[in-house]
mmCIF file of the N, C-alpha and C atoms, coordinates in Angstrom:
data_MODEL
# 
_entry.id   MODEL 
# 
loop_
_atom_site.group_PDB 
_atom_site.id 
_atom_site.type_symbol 
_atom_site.label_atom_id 
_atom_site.label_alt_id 
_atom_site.label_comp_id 
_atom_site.label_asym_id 
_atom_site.label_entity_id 
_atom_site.label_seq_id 
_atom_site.pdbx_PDB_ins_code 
_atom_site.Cartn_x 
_atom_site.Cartn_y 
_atom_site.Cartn_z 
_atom_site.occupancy 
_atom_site.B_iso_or_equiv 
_atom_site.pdbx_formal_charge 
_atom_site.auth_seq_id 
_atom_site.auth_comp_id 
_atom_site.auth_asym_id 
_atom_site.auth_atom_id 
_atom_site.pdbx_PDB_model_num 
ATOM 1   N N  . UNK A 1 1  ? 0.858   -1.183 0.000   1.00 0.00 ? 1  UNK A N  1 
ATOM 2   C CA . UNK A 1 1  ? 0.000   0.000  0.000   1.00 0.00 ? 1  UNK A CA 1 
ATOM 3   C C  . UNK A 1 1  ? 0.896   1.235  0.000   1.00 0.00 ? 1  UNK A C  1 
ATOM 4   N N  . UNK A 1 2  ? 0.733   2.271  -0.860  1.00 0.00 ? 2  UNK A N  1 
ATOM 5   C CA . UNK A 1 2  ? 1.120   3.351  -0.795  1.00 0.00 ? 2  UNK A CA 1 
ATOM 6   C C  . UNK A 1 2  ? 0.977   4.333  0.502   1.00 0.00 ? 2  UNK A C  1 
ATOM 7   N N  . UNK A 1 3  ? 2.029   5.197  0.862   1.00 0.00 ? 3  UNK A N  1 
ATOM 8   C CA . UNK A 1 3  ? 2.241   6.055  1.809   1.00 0.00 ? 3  UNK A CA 1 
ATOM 9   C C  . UNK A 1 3  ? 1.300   7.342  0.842   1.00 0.00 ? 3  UNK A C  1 
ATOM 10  N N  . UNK A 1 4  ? 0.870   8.183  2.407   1.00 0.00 ? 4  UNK A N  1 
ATOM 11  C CA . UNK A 1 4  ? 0.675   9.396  1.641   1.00 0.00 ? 4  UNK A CA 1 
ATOM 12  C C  . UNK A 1 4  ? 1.363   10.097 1.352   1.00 0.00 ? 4  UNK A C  1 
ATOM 13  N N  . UNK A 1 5  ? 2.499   10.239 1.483   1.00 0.00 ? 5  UNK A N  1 
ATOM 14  C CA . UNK A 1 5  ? 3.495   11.199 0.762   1.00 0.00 ? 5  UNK A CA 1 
ATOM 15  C C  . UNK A 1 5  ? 3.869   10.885 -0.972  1.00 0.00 ? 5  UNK A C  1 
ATOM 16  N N  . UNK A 1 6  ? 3.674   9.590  -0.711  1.00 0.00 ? 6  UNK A N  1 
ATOM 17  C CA . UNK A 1 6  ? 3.774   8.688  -2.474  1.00 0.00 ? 6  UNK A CA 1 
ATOM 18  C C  . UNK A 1 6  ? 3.445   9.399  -3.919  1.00 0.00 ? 6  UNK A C  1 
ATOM 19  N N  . UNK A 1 7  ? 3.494   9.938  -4.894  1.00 0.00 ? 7  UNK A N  1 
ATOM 20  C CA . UNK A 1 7  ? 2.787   10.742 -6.174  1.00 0.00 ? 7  UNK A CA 1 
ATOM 21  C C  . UNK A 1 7  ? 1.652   9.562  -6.345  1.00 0.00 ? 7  UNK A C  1 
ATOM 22  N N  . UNK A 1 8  ? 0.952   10.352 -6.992  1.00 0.00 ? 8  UNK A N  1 
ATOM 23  C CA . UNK A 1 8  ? -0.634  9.831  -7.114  1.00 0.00 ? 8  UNK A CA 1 
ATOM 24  C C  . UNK A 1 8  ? -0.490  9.044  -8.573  1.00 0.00 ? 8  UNK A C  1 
ATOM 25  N N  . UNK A 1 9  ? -1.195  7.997  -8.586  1.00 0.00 ? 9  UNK A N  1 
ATOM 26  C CA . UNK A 1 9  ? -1.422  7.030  -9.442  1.00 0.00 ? 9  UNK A CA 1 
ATOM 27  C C  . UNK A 1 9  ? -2.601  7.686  -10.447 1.00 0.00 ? 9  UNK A C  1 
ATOM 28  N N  . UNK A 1 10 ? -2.353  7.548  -11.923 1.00 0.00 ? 10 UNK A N  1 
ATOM 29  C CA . UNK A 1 10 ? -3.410  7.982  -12.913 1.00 0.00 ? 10 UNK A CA 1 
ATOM 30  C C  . UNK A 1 10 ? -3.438  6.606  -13.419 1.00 0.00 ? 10 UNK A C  1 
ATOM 31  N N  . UNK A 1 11 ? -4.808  6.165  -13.179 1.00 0.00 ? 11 UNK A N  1 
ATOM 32  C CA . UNK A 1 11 ? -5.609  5.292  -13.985 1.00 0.00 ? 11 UNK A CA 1 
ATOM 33  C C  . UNK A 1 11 ? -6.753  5.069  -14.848 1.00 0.00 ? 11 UNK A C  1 
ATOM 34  N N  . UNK A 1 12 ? -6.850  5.047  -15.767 1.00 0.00 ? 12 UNK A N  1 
ATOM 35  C CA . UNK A 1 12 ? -8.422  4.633  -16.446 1.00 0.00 ? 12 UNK A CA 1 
ATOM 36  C C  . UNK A 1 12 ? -9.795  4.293  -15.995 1.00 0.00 ? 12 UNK A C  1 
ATOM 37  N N  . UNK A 1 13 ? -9.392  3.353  -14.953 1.00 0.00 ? 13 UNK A N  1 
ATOM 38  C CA . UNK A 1 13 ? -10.845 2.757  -14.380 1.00 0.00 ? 13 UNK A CA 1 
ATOM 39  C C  . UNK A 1 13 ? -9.972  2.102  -12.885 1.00 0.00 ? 13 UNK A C  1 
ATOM 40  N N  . UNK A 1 14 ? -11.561 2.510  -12.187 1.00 0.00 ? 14 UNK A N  1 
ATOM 41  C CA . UNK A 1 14 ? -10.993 1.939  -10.691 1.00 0.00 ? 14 UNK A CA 1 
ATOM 42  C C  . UNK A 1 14 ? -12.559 1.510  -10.702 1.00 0.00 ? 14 UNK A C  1 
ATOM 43  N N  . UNK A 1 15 ? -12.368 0.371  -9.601  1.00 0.00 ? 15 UNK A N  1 
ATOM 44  C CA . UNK A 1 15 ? -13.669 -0.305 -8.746  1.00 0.00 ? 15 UNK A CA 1 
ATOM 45  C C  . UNK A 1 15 ? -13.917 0.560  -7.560  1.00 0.00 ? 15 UNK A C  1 
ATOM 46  N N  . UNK A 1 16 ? -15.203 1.047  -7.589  1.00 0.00 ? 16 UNK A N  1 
ATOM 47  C CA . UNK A 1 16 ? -15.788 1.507  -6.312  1.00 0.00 ? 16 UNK A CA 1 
ATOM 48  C C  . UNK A 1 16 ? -16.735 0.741  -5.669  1.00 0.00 ? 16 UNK A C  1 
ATOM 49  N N  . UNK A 1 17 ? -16.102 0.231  -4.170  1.00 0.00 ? 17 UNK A N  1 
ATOM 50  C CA . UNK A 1 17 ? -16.845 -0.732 -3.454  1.00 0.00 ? 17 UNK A CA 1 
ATOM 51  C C  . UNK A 1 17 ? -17.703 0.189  -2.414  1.00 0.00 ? 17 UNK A C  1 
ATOM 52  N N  . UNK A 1 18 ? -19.225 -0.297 -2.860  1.00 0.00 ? 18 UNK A N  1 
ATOM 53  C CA . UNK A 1 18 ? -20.105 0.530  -1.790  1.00 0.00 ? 18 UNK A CA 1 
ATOM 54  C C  . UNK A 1 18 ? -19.975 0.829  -0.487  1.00 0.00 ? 18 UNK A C  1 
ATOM 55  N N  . UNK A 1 19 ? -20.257 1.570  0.244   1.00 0.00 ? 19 UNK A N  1 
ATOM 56  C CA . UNK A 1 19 ? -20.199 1.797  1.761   1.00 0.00 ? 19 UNK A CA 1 
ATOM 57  C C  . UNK A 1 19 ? -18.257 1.880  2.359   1.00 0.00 ? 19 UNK A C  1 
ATOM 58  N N  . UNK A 1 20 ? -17.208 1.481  1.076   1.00 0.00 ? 20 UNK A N  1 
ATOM 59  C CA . UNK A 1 20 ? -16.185 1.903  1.564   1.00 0.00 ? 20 UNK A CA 1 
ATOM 60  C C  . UNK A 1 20 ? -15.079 2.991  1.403   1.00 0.00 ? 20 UNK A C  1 
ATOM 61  N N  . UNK A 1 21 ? -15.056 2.983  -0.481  1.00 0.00 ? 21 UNK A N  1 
ATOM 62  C CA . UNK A 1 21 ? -14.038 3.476  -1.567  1.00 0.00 ? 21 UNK A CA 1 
ATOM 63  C C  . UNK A 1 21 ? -13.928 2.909  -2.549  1.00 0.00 ? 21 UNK A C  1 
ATOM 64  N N  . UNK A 1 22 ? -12.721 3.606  -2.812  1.00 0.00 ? 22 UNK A N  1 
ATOM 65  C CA . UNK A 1 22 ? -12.013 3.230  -4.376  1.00 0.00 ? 22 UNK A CA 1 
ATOM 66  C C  . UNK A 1 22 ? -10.685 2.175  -3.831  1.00 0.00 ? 22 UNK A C  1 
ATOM 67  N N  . UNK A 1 23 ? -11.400 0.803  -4.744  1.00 0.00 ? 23 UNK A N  1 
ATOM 68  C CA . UNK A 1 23 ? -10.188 -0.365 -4.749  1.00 0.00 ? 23 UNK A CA 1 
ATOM 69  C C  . UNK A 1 23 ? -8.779  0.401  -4.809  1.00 0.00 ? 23 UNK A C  1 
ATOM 70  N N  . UNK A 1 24 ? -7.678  0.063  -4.072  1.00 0.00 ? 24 UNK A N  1 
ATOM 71  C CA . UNK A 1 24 ? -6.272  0.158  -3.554  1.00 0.00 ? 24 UNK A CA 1 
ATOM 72  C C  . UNK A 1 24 ? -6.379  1.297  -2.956  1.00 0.00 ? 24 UNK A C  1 
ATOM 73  N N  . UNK A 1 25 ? -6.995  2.268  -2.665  1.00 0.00 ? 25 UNK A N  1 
ATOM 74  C CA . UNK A 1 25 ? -6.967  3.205  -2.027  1.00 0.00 ? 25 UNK A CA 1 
ATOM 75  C C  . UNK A 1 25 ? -6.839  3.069  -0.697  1.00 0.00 ? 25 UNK A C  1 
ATOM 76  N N  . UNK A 1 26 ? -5.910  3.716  0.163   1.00 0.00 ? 26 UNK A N  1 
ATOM 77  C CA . UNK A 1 26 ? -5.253  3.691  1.476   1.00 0.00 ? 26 UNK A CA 1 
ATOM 78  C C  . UNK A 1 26 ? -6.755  3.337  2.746   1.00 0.00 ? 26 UNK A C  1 
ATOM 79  N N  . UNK A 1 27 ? -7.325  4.835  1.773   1.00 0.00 ? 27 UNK A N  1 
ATOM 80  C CA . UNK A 1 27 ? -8.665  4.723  3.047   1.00 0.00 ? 27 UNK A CA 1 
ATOM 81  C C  . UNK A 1 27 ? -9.940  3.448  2.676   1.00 0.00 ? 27 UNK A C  1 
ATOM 82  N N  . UNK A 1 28 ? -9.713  2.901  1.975   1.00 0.00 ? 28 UNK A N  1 
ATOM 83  C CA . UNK A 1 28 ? -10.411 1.530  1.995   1.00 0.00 ? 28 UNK A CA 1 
ATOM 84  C C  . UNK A 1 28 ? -10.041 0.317  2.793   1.00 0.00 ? 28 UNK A C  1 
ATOM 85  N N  . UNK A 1 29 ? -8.288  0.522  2.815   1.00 0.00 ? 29 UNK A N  1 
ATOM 86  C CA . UNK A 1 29 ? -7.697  -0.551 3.530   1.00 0.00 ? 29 UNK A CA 1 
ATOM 87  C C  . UNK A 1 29 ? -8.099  -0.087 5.068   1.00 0.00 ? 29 UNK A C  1 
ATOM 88  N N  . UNK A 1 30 ? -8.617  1.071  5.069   1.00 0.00 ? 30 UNK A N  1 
ATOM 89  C CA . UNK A 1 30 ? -7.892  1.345  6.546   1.00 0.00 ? 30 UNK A CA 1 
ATOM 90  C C  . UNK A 1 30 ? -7.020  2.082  7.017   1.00 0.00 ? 30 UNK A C  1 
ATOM 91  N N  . UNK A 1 31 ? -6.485  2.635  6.298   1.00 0.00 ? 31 UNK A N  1 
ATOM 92  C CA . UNK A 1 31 ? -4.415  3.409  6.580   1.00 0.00 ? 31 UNK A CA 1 
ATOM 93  C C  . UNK A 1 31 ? -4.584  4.447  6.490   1.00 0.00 ? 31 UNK A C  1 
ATOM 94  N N  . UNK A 1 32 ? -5.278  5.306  5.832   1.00 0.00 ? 32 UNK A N  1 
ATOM 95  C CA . UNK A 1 32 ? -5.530  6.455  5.569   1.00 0.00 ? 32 UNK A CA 1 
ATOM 96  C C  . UNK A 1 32 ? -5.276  7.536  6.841   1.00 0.00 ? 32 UNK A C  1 
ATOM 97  N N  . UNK A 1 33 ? -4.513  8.563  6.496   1.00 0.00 ? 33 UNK A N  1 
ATOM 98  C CA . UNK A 1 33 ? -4.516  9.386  7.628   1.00 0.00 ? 33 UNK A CA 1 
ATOM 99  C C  . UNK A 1 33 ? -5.848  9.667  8.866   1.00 0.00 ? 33 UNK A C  1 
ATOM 100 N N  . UNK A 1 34 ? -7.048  9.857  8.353   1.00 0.00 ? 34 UNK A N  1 
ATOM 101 C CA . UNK A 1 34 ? -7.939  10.035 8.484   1.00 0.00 ? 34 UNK A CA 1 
ATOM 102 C C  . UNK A 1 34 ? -9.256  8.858  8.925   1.00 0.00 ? 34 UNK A C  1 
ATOM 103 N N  . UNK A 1 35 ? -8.380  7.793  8.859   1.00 0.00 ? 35 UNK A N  1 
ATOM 104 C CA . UNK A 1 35 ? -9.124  6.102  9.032   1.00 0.00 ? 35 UNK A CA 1 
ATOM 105 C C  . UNK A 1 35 ? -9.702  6.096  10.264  1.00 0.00 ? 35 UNK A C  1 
ATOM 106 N N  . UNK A 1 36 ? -8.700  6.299  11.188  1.00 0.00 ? 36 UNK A N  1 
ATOM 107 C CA . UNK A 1 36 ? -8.979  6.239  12.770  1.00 0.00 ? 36 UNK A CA 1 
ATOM 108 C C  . UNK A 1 36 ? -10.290 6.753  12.972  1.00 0.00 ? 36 UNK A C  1 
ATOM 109 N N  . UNK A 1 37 ? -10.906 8.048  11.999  1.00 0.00 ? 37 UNK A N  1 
ATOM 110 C CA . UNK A 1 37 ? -12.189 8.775  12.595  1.00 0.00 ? 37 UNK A CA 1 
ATOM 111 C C  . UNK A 1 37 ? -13.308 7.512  12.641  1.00 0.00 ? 37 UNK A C  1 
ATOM 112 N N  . UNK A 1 38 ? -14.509 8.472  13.263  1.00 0.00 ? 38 UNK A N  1 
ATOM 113 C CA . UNK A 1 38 ? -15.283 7.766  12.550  1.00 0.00 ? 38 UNK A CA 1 
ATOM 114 C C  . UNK A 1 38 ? -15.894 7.441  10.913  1.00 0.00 ? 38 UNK A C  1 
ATOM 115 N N  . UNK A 1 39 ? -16.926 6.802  10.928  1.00 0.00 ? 39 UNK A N  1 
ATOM 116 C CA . UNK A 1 39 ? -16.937 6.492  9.223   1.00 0.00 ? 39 UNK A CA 1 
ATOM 117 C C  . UNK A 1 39 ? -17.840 7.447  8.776   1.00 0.00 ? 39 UNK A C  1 
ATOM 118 N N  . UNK A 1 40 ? -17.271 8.040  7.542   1.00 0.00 ? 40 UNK A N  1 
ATOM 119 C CA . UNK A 1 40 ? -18.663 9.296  7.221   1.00 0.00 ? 40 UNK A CA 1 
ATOM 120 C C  . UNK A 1 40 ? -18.435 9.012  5.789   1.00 0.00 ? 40 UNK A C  1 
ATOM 121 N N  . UNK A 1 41 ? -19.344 8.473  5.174   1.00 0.00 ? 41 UNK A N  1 
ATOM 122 C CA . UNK A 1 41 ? -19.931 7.787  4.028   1.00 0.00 ? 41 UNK A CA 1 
ATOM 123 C C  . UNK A 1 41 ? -19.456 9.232  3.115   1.00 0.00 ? 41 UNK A C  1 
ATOM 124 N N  . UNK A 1 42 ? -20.106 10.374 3.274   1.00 0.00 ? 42 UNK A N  1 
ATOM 125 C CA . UNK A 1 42 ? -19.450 11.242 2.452   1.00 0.00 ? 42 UNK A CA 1 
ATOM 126 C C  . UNK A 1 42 ? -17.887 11.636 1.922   1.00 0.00 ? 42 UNK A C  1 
ATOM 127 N N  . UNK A 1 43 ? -17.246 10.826 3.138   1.00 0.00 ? 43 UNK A N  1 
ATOM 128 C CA . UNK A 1 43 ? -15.710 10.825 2.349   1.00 0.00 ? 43 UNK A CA 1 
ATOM 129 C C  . UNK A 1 43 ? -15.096 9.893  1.580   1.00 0.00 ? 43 UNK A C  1 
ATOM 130 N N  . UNK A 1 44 ? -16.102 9.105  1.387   1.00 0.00 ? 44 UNK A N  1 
ATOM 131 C CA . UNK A 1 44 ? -15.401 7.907  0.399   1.00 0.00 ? 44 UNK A CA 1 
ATOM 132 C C  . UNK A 1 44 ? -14.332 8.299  -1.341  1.00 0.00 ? 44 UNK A C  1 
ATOM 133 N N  . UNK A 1 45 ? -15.157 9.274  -1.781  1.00 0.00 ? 45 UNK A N  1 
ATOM 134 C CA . UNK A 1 45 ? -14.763 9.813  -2.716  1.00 0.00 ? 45 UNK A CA 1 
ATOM 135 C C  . UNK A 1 45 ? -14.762 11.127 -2.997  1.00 0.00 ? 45 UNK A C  1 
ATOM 136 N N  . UNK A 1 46 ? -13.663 11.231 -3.704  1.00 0.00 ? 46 UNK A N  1 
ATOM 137 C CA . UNK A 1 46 ? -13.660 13.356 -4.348  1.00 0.00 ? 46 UNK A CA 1 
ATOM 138 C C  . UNK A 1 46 ? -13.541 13.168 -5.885  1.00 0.00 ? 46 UNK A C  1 
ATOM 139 N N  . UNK A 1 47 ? -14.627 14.174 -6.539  1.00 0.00 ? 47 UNK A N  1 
ATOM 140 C CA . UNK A 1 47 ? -14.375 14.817 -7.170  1.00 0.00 ? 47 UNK A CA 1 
ATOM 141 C C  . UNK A 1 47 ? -14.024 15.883 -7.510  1.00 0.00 ? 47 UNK A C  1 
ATOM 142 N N  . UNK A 1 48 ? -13.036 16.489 -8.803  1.00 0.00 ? 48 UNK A N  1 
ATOM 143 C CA . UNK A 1 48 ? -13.279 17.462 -9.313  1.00 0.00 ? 48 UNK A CA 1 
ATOM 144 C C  . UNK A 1 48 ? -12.979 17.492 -10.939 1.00 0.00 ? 48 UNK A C  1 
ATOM 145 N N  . UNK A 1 49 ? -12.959 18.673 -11.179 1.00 0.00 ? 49 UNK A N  1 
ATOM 146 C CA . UNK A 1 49 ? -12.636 18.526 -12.833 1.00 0.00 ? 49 UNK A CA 1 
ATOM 147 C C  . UNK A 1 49 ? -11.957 19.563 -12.872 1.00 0.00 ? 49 UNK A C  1 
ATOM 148 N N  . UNK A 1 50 ? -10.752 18.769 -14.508 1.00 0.00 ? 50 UNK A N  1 
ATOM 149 C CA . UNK A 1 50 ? -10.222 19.595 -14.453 1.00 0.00 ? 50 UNK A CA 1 
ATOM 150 C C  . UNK A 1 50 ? -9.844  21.055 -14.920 1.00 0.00 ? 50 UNK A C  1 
ATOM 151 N N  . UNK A 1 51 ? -10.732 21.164 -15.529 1.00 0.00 ? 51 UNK A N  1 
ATOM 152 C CA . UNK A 1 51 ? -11.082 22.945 -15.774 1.00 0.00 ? 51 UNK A CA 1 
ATOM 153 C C  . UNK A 1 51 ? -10.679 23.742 -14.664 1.00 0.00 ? 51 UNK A C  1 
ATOM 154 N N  . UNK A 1 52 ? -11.152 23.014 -13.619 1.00 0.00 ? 52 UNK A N  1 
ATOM 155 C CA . UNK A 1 52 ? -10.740 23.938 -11.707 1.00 0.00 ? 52 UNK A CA 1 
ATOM 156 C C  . UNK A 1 52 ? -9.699  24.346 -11.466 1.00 0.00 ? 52 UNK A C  1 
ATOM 157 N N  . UNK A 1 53 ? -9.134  23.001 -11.732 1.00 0.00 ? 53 UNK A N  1 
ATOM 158 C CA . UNK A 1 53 ? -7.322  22.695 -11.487 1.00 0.00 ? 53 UNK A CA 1 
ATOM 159 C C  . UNK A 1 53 ? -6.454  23.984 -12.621 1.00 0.00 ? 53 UNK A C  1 
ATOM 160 N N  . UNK A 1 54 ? -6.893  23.516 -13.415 1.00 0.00 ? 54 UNK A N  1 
ATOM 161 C CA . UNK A 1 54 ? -6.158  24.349 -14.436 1.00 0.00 ? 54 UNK A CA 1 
ATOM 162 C C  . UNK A 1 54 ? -6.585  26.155 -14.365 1.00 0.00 ? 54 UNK A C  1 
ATOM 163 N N  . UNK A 1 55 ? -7.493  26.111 -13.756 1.00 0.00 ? 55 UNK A N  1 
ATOM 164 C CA . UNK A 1 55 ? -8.119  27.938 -13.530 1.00 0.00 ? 55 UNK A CA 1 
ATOM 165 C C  . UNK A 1 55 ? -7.299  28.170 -11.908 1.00 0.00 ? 55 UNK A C  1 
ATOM 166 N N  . UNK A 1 56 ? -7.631  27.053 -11.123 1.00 0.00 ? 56 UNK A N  1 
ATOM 167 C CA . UNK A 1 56 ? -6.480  27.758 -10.135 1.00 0.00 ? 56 UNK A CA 1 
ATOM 168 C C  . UNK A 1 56 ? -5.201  27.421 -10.236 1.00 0.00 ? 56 UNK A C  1 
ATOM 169 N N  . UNK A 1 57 ? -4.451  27.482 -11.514 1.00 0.00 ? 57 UNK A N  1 
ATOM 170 C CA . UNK A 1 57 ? -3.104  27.097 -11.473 1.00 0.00 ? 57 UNK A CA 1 
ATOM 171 C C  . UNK A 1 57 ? -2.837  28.607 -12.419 1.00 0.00 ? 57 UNK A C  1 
ATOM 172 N N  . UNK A 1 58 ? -3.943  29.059 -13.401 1.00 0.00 ? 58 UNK A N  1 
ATOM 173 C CA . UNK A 1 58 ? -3.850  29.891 -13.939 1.00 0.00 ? 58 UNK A CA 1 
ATOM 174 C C  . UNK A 1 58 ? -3.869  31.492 -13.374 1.00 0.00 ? 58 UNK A C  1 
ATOM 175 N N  . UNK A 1 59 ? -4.990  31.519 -12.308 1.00 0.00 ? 59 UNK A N  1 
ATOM 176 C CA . UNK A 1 59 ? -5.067  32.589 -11.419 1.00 0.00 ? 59 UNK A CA 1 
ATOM 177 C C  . UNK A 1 59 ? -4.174  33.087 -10.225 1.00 0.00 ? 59 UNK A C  1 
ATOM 178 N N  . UNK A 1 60 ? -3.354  31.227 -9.697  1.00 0.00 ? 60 UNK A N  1 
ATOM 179 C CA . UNK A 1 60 ? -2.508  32.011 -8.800  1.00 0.00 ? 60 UNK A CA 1 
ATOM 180 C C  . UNK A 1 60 ? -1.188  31.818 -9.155  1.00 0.00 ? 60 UNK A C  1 
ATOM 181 N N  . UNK A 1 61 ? -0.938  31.378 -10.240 1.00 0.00 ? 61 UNK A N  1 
ATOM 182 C CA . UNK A 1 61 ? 0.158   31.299 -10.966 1.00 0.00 ? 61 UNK A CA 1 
ATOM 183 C C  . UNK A 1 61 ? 1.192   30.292 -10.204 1.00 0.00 ? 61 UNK A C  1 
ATOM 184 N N  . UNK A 1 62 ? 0.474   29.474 -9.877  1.00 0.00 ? 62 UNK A N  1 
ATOM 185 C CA . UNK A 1 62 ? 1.520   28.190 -9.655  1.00 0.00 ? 62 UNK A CA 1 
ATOM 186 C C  . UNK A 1 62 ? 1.340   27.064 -10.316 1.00 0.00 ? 62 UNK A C  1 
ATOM 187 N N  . UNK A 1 63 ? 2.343   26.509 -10.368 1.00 0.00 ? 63 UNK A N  1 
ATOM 188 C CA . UNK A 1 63 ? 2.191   25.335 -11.191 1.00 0.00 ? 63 UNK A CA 1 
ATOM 189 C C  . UNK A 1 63 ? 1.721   23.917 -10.679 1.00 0.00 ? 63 UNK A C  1 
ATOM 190 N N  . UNK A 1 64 ? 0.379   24.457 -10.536 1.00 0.00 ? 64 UNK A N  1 
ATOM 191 C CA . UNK A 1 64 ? -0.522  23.082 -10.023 1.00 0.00 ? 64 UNK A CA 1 
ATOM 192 C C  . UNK A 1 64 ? -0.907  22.530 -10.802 1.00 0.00 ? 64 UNK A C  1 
ATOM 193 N N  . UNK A 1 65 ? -1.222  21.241 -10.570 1.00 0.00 ? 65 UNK A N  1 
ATOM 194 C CA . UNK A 1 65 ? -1.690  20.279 -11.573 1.00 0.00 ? 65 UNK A CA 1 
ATOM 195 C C  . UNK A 1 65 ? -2.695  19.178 -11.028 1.00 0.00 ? 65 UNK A C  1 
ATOM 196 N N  . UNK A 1 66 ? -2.941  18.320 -11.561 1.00 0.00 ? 66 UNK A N  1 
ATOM 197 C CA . UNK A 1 66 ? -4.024  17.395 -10.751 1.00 0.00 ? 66 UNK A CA 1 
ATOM 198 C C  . UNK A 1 66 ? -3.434  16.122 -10.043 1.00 0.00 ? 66 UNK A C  1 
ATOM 199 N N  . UNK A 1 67 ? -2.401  16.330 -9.861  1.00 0.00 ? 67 UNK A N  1 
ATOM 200 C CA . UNK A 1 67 ? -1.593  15.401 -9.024  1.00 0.00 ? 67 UNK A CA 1 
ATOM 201 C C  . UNK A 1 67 ? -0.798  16.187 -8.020  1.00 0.00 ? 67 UNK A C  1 
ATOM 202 N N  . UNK A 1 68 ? -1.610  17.494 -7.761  1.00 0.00 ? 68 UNK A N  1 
ATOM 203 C CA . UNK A 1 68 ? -1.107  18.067 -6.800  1.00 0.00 ? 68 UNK A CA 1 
ATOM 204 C C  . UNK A 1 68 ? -2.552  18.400 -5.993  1.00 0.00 ? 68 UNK A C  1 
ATOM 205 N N  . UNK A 1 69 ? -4.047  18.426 -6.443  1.00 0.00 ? 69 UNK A N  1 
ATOM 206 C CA . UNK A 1 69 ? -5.033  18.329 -6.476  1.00 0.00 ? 69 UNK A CA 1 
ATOM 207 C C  . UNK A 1 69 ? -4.984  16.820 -5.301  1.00 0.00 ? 69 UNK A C  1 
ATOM 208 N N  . UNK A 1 70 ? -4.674  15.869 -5.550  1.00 0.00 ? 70 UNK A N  1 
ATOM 209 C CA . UNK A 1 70 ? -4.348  14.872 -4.879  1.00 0.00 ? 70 UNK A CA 1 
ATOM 210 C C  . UNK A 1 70 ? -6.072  14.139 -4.645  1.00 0.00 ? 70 UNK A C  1 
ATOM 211 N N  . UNK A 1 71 ? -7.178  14.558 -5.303  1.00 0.00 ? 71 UNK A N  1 
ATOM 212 C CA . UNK A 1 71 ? -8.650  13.614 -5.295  1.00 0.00 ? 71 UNK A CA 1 
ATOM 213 C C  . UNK A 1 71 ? -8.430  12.538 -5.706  1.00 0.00 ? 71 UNK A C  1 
ATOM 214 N N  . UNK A 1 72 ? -9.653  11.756 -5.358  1.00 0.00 ? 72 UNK A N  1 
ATOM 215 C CA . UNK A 1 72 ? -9.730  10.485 -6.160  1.00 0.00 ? 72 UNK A CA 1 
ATOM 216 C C  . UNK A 1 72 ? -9.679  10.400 -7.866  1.00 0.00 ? 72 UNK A C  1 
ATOM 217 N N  . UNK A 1 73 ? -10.710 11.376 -8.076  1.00 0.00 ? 73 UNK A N  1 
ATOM 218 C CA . UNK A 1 73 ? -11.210 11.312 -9.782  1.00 0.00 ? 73 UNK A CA 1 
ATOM 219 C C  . UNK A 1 73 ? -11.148 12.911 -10.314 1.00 0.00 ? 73 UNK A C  1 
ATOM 220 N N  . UNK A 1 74 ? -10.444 13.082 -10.976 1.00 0.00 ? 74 UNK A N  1 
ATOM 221 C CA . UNK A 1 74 ? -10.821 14.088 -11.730 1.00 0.00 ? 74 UNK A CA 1 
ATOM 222 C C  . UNK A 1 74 ? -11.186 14.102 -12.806 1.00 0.00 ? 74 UNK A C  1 
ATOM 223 N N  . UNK A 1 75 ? -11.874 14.774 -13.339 1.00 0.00 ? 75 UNK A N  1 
ATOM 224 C CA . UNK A 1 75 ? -12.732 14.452 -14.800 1.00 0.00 ? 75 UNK A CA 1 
ATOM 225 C C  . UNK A 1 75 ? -12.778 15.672 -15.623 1.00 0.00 ? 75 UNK A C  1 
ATOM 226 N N  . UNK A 1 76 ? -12.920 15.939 -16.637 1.00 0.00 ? 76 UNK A N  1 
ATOM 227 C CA . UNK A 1 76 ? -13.046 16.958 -17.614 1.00 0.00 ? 76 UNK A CA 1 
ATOM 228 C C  . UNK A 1 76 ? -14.738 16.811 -18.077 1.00 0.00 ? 76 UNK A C  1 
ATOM 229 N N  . UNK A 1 77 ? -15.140 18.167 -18.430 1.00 0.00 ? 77 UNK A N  1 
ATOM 230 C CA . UNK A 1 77 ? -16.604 18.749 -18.611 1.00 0.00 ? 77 UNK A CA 1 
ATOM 231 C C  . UNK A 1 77 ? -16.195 18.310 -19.754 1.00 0.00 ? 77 UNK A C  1 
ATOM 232 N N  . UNK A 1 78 ? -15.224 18.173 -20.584 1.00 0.00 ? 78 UNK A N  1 
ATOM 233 C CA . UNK A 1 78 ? -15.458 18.217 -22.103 1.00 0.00 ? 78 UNK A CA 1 
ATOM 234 C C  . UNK A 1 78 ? -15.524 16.730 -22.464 1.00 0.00 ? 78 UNK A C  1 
ATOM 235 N N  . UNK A 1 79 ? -15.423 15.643 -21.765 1.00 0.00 ? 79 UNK A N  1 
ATOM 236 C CA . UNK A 1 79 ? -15.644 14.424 -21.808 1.00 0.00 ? 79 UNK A CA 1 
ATOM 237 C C  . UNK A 1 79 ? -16.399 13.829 -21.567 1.00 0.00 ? 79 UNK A C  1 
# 
């Protein structure tokens, strides 16, 4: 299992198992910084898209990207 300090994995397709996460993901196993809490169904997954990423990389002029974004899924409106 990956550390969180680790660079983020880009994949095509992941399995999302109900009531936990996204298959290999830290906080599915358990490990997750944040595991210890209790369970709040709303954190299983993040989105964003990347239009966001790229408007706040553009506005504050750093060179962010979506692996600095660090979500589960990011997605593009134009797809």
């Amino acid at each position: 299992m990956k550390a969180p300090s680790d660079p983020m994995e880009s994949r095509e397709s992941v399995r999302a198992v109900p009531g936990k996460g996204l298959e290999g993901d830290r906080y599915l196993a358990g490990i997750g910084t944040f595991s210890p809490n209790s369970y709040k169904p709303d954190f299983e997954l993040t989105l964003i898209e990347k239009e966001q990423i790229d408007a706040f990389a553009l506005q504050s002029c750093l060179p962010f990207t979506s692996r600095h974004a660090r979500r589960n899924i990011v997605r593009s409106a134009w797809i």
